[in-house]
N, CA, C and O atoms as a GROMACS GRO file, in nm:
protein
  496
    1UNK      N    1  10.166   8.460  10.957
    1UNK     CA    2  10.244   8.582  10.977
    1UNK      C    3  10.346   8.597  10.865
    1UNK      O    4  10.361   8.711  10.822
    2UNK      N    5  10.418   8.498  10.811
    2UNK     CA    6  10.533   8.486  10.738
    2UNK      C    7  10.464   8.553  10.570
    2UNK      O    8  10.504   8.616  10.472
    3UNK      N    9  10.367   8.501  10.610
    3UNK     CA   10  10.276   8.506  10.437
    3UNK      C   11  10.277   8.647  10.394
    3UNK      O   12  10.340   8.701  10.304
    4UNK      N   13  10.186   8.699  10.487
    4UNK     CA   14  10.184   8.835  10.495
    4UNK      C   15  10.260   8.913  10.490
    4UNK      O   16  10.238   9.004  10.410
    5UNK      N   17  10.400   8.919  10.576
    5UNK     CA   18  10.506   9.019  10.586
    5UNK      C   19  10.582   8.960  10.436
    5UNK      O   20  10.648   9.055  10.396
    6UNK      N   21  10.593   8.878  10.368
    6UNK     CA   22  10.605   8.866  10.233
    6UNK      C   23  10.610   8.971  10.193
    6UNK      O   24  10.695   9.060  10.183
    7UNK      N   25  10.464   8.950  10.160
    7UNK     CA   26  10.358   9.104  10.082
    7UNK      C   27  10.357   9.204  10.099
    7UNK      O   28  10.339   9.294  10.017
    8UNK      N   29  10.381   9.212  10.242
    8UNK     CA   30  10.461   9.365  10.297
    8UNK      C   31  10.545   9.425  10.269
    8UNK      O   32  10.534   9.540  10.225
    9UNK      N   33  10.698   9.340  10.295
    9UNK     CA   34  10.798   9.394  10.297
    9UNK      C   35  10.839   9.256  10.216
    9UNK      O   36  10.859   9.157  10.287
   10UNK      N   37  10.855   9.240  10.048
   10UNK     CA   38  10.890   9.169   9.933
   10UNK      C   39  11.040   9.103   9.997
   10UNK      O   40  11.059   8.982  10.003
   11UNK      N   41  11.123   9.186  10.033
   11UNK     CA   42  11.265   9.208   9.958
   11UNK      C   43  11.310   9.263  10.144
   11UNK      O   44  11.228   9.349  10.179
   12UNK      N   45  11.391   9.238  10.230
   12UNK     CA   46  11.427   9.343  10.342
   12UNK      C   47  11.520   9.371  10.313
   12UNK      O   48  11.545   9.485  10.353
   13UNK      N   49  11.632   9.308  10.237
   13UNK     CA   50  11.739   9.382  10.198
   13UNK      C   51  11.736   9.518  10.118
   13UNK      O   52  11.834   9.590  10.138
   14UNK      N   53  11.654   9.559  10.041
   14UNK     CA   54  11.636   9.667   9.954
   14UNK      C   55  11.546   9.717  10.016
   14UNK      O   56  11.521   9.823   9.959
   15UNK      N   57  11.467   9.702  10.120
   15UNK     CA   58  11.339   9.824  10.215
   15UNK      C   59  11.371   9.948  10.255
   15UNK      O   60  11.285  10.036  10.252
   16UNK      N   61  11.520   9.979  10.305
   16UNK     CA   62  11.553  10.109  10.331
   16UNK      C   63  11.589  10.215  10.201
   16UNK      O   64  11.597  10.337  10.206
   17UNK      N   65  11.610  10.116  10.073
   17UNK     CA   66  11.615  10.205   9.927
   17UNK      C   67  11.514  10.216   9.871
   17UNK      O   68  11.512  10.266   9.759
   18UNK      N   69  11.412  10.177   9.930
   18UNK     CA   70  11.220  10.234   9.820
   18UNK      C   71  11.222  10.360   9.852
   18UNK      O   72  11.221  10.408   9.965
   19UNK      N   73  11.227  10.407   9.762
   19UNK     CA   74  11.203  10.607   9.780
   19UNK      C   75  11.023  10.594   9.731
   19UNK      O   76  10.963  10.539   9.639
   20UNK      N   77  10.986  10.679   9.847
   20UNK     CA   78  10.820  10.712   9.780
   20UNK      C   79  10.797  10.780   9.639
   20UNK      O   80  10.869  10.848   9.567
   21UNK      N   81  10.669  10.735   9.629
   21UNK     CA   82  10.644  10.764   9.453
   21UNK      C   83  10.654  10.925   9.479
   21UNK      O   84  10.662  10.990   9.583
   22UNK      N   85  10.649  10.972   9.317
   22UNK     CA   86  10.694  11.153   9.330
   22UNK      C   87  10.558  11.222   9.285
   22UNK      O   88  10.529  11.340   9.304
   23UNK      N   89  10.513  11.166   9.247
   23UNK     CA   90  10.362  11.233   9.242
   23UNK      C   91  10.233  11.163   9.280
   23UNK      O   92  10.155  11.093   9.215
   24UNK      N   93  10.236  11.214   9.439
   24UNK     CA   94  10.155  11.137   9.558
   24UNK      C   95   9.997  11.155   9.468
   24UNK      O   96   9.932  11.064   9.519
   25UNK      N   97   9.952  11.187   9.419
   25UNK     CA   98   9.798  11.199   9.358
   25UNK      C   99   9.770  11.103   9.237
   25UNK      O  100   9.654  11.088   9.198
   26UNK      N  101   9.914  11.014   9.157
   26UNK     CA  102   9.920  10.991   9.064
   26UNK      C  103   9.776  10.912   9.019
   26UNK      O  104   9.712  10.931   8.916
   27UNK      N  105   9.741  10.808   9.139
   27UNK     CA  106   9.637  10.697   9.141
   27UNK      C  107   9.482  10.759   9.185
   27UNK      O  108   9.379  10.692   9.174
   28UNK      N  109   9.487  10.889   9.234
   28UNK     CA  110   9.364  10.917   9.277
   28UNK      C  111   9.268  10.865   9.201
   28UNK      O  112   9.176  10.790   9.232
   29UNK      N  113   9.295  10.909   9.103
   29UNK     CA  114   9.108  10.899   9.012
   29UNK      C  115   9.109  10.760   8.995
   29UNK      O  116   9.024  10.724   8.913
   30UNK      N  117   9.186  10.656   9.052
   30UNK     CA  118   9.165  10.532   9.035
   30UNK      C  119   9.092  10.507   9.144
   30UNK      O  120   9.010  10.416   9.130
   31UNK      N  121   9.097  10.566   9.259
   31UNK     CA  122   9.040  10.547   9.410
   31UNK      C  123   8.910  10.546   9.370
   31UNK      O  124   8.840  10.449   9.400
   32UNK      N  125   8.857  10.651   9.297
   32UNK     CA  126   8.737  10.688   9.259
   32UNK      C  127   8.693  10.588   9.180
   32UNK      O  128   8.570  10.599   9.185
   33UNK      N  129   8.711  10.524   9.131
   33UNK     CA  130   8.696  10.389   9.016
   33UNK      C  131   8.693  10.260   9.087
   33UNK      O  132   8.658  10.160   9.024
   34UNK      N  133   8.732  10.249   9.236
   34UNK     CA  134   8.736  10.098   9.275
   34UNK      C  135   8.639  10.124   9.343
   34UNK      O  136   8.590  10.236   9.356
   35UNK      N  137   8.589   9.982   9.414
   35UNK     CA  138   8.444  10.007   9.475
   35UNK      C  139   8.494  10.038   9.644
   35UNK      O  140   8.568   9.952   9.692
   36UNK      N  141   8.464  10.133   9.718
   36UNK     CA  142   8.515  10.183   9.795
   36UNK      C  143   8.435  10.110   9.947
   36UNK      O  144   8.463  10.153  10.059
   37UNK      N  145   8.337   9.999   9.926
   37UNK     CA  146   8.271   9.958  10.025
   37UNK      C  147   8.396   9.824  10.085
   37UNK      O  148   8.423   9.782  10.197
   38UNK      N  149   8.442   9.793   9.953
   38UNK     CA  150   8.575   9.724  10.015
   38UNK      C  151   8.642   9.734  10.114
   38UNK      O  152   8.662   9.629  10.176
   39UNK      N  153   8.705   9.867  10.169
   39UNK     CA  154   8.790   9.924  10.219
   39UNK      C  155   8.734   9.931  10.367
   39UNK      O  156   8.805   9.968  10.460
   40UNK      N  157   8.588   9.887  10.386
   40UNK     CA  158   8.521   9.893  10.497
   40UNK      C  159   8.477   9.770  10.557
   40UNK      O  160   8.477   9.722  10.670
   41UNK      N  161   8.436   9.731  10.436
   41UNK     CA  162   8.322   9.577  10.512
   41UNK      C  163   8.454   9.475  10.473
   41UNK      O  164   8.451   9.386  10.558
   42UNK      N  165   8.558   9.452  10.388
   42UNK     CA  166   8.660   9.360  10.384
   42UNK      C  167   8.682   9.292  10.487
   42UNK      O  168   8.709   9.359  10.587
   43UNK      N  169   8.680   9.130  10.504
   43UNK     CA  170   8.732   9.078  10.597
   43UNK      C  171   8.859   8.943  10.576
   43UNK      O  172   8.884   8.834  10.628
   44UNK      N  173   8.912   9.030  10.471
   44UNK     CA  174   9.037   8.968  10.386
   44UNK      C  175   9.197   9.065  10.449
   44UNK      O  176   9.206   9.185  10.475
   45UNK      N  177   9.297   8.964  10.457
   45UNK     CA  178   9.384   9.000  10.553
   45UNK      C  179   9.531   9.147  10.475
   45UNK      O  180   9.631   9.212  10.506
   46UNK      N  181   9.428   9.117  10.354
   46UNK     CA  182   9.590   9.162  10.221
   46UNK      C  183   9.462   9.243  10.134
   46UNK      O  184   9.346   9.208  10.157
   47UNK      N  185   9.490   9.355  10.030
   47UNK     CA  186   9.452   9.367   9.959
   47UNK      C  187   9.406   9.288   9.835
   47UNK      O  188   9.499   9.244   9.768
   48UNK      N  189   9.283   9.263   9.790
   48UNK     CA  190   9.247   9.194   9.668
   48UNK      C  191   9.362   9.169   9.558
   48UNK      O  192   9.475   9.214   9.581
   49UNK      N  193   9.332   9.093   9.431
   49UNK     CA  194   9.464   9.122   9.326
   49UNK      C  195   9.420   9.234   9.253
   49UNK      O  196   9.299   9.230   9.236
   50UNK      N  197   9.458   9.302   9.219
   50UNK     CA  198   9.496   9.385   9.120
   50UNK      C  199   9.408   9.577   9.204
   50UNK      O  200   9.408   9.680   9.138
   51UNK      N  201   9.356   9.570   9.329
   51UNK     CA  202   9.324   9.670   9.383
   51UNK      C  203   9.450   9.728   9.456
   51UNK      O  204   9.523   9.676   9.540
   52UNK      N  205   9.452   9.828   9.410
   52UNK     CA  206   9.592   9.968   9.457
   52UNK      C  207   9.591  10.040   9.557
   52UNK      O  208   9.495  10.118   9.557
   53UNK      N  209   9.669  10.049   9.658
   53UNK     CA  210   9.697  10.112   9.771
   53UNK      C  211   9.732  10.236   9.738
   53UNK      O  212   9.848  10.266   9.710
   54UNK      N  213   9.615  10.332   9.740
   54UNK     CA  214   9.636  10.476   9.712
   54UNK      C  215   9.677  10.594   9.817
   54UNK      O  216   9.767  10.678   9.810
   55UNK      N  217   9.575  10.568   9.922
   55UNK     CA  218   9.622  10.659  10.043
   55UNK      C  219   9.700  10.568  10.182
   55UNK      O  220   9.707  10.447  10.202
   56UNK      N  221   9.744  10.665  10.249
   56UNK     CA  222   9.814  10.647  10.322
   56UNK      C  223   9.964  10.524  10.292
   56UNK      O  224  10.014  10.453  10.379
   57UNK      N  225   9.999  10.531  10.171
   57UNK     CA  226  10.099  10.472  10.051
   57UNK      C  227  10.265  10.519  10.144
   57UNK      O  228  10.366  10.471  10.094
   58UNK      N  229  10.287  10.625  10.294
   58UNK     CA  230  10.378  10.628  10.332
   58UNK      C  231  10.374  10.568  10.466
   58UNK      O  232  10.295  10.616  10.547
   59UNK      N  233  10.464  10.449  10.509
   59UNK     CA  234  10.478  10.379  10.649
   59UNK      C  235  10.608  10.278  10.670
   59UNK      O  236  10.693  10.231  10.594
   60UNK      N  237  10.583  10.270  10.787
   60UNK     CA  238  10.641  10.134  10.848
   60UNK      C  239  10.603  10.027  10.893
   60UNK      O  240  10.483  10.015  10.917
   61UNK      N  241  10.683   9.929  10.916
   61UNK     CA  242  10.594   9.781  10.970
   61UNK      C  243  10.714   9.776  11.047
   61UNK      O  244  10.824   9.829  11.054
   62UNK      N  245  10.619   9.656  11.120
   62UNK     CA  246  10.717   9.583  11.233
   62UNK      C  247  10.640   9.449  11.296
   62UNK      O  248  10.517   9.448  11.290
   63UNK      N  249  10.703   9.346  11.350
   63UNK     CA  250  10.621   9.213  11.370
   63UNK      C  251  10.637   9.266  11.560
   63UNK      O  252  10.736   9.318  11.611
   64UNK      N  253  10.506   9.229  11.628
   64UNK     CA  254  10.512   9.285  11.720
   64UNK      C  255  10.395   9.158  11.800
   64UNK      O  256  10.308   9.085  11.752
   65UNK      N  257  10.440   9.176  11.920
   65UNK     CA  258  10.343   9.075  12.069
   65UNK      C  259  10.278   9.163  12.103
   65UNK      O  260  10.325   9.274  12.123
   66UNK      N  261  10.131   9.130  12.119
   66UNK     CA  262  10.094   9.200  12.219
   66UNK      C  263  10.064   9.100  12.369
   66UNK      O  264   9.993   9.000  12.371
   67UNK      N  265  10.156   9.171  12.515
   67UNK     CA  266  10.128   9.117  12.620
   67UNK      C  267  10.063   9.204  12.727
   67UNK      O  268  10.075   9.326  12.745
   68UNK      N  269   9.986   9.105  12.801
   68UNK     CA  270   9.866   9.184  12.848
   68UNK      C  271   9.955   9.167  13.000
   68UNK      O  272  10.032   9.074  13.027
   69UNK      N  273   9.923   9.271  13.078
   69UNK     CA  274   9.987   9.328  13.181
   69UNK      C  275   9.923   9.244  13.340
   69UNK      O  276   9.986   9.214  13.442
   70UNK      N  277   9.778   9.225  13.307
   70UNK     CA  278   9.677   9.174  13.356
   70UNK      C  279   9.667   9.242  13.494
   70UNK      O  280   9.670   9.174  13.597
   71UNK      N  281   9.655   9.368  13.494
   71UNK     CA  282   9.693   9.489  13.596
   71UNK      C  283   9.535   9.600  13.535
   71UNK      O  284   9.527   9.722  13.544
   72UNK      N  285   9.401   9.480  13.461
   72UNK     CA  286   9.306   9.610  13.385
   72UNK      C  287   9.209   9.454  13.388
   72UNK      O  288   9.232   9.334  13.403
   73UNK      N  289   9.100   9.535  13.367
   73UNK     CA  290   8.965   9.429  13.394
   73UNK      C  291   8.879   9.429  13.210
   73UNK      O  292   8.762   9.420  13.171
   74UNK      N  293   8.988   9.442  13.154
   74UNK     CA  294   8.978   9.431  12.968
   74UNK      C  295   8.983   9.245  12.980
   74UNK      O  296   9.034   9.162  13.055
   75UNK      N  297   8.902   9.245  12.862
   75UNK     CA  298   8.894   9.101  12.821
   75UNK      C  299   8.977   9.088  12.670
   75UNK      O  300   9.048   9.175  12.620
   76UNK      N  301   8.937   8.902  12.593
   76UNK     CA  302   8.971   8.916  12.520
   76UNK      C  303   9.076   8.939  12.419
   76UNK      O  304   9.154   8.941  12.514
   77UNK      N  305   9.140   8.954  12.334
   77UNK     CA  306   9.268   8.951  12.331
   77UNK      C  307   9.365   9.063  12.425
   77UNK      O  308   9.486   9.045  12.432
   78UNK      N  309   9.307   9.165  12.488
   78UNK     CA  310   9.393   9.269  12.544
   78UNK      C  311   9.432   9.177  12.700
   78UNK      O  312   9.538   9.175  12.763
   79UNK      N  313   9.325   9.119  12.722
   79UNK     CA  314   9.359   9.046  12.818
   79UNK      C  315   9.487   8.890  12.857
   79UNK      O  316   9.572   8.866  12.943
   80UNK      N  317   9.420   8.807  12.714
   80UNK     CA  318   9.495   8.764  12.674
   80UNK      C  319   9.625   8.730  12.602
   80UNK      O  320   9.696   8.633  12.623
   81UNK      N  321   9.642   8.829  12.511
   81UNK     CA  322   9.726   8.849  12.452
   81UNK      C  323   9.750   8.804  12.342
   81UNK      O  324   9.684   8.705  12.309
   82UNK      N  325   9.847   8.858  12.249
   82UNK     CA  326   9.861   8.784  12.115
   82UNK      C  327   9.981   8.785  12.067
   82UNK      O  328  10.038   8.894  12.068
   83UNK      N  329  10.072   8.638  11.998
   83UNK     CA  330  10.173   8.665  11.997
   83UNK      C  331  10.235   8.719  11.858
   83UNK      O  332  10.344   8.770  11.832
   84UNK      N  333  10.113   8.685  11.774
   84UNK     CA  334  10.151   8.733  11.637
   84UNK      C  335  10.090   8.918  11.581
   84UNK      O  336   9.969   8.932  11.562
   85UNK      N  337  10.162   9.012  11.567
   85UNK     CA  338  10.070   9.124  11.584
   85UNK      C  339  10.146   9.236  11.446
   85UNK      O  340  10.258   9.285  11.459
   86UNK      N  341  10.061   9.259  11.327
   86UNK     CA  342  10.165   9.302  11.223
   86UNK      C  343  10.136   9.450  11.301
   86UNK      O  344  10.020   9.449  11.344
   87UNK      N  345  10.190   9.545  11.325
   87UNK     CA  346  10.223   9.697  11.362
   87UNK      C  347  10.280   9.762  11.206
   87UNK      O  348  10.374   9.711  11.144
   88UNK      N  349  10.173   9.925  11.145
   88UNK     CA  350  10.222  10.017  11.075
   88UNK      C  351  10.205  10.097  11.164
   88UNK      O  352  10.153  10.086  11.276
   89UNK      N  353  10.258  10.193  11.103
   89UNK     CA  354  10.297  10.324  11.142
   89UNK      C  355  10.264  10.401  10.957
   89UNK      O  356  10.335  10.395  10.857
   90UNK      N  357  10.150  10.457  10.975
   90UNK     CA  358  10.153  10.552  10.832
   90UNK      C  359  10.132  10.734  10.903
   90UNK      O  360  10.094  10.788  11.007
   91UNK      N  361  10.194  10.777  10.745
   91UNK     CA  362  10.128  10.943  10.786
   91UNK      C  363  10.028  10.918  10.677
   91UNK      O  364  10.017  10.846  10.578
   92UNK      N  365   9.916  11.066  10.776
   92UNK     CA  366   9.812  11.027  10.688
   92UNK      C  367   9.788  11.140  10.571
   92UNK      O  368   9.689  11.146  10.500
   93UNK      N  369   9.903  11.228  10.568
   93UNK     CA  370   9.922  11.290  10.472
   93UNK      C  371  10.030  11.271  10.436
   93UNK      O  372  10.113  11.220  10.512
   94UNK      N  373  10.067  11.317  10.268
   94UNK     CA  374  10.200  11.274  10.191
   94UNK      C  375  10.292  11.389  10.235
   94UNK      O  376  10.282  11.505  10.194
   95UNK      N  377  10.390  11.339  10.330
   95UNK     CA  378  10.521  11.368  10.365
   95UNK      C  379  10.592  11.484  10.218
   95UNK      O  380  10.624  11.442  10.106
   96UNK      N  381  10.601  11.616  10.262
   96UNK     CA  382  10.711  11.664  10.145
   96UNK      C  383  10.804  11.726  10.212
   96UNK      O  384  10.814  11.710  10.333
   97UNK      N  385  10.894  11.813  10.134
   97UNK     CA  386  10.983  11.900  10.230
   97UNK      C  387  10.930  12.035  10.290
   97UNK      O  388  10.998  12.118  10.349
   98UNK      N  389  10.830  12.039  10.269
   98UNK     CA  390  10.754  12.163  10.271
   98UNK      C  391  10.656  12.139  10.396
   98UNK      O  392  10.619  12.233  10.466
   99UNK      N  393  10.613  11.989  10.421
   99UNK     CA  394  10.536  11.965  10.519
   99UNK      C  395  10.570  12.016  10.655
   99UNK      O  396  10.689  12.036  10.681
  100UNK      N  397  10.468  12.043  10.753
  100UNK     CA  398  10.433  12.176  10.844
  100UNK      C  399  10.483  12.022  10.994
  100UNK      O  400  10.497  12.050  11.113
  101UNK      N  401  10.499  11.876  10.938
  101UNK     CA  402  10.508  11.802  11.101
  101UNK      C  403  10.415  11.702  11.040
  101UNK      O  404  10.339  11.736  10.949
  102UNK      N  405  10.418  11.596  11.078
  102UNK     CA  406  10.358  11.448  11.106
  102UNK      C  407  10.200  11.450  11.150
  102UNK      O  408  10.145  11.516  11.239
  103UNK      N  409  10.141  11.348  11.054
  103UNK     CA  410  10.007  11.328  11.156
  103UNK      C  411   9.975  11.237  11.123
  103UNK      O  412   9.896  11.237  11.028
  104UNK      N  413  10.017  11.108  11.183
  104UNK     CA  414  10.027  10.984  11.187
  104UNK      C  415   9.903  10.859  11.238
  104UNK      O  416   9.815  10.863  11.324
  105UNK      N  417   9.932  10.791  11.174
  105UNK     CA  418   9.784  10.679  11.220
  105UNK      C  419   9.857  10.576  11.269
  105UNK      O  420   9.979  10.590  11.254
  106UNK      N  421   9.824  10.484  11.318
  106UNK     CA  422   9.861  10.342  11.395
  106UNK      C  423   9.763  10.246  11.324
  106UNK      O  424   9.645  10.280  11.309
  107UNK      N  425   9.801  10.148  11.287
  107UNK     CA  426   9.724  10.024  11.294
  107UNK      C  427   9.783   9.888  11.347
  107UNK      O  428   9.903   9.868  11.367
  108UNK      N  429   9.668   9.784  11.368
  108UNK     CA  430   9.721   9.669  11.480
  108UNK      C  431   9.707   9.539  11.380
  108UNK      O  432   9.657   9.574  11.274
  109UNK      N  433   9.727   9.450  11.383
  109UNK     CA  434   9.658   9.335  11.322
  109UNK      C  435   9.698   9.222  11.402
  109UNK      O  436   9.807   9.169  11.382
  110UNK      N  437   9.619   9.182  11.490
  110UNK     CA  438   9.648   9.064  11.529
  110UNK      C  439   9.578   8.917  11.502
  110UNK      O  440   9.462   8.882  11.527
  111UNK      N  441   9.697   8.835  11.439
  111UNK     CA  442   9.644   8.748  11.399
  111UNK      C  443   9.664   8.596  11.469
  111UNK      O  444   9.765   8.536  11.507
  112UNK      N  445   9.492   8.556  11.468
  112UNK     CA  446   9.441   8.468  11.592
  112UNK      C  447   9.479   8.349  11.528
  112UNK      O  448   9.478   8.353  11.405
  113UNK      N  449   9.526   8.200  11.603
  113UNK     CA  450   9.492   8.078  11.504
  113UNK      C  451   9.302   8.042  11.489
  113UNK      O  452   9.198   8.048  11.557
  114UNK      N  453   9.334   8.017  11.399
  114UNK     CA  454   9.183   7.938  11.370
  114UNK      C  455   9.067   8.039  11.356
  114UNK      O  456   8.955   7.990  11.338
  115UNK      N  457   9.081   8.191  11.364
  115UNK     CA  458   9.001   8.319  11.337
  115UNK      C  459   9.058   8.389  11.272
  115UNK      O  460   9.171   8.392  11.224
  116UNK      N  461   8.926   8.484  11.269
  116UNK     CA  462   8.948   8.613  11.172
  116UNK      C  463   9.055   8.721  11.258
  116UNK      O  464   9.044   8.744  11.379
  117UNK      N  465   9.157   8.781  11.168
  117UNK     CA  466   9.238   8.874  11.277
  117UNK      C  467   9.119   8.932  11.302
  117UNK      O  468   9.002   8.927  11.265
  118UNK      N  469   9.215   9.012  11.408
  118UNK     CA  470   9.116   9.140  11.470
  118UNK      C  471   9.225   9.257  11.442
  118UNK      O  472   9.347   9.259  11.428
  119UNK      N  473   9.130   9.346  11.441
  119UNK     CA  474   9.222   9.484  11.370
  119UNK      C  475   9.202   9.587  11.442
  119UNK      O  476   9.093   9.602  11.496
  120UNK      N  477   9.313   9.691  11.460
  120UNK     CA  478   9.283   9.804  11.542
  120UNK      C  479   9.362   9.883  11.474
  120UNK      O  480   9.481   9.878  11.443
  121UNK      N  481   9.224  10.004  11.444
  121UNK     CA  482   9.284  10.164  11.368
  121UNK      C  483   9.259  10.272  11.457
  121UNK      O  484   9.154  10.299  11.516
  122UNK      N  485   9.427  10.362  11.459
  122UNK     CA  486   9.428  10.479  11.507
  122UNK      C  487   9.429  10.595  11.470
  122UNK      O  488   9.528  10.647  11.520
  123UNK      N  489   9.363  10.681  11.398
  123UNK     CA  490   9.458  10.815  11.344
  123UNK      C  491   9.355  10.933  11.399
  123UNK      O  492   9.244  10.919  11.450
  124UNK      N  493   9.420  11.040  11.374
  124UNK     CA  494   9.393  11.167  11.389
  124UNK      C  495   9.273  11.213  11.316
  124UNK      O  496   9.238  11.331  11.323
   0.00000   0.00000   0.00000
């Protein structure tokens, strides 16, 4: 968990002063240039070295439990629970002043000892 939120969030003292980049398209045609099967079949916990986080580049994190209520006939970690769980919060469009309202995605990562996390994506 520690490794990761590293990589996440470098620095927490300076996290509330990162202003987003000013020209949200800058990297596109790089998107187009990396191999995009990555982004699907990956079962690596961090981005590769030197591959760039182009979309969805605006969010939050947070270190989060998931506890199971055991009040539902779900198995598995929902059942069980997990105590290590990285939580974003991205929009899935670039935020301006001009933007019309939020339309936000969720993602889960919970990470198992001795397995592969398991991951859960939400968006619109």
């Amino acid at each position: 968990m520690d490794d990761l939120w590293t990589v996440m969030v470098p620095d927490e003292s300076v996290a509330d002063d990162v202003e987003p980049q000013t020209y949200y398209w800058a990297n596109f045609v790089d998107m187009m240039e990396q191999d995009q099967n990555l982004s699907f079949s990956s079962t690596l916990d961090q981005l590769t070295d030197g591959r760039l986080k182009i979309v969805h580049t605006q969010g939050l994190h947070a270190k989060a439990t998931w506890t199971s209520t055991g009040d539902h006939a779900f198995t598995g970690l929902f059942d069980l629970g997990v105590e290590n769980v990285l939580l974003r919060f991205s929009e899935t469009t670039n935020l301006t002043s001009e933007s019309g309202g939020l339309l936000p995605s969720l993602a889960l990562k919970a990470l198992i000892k001795n397995r592969k996390s398991v991951n859960i994506v939400a968006m619109p």
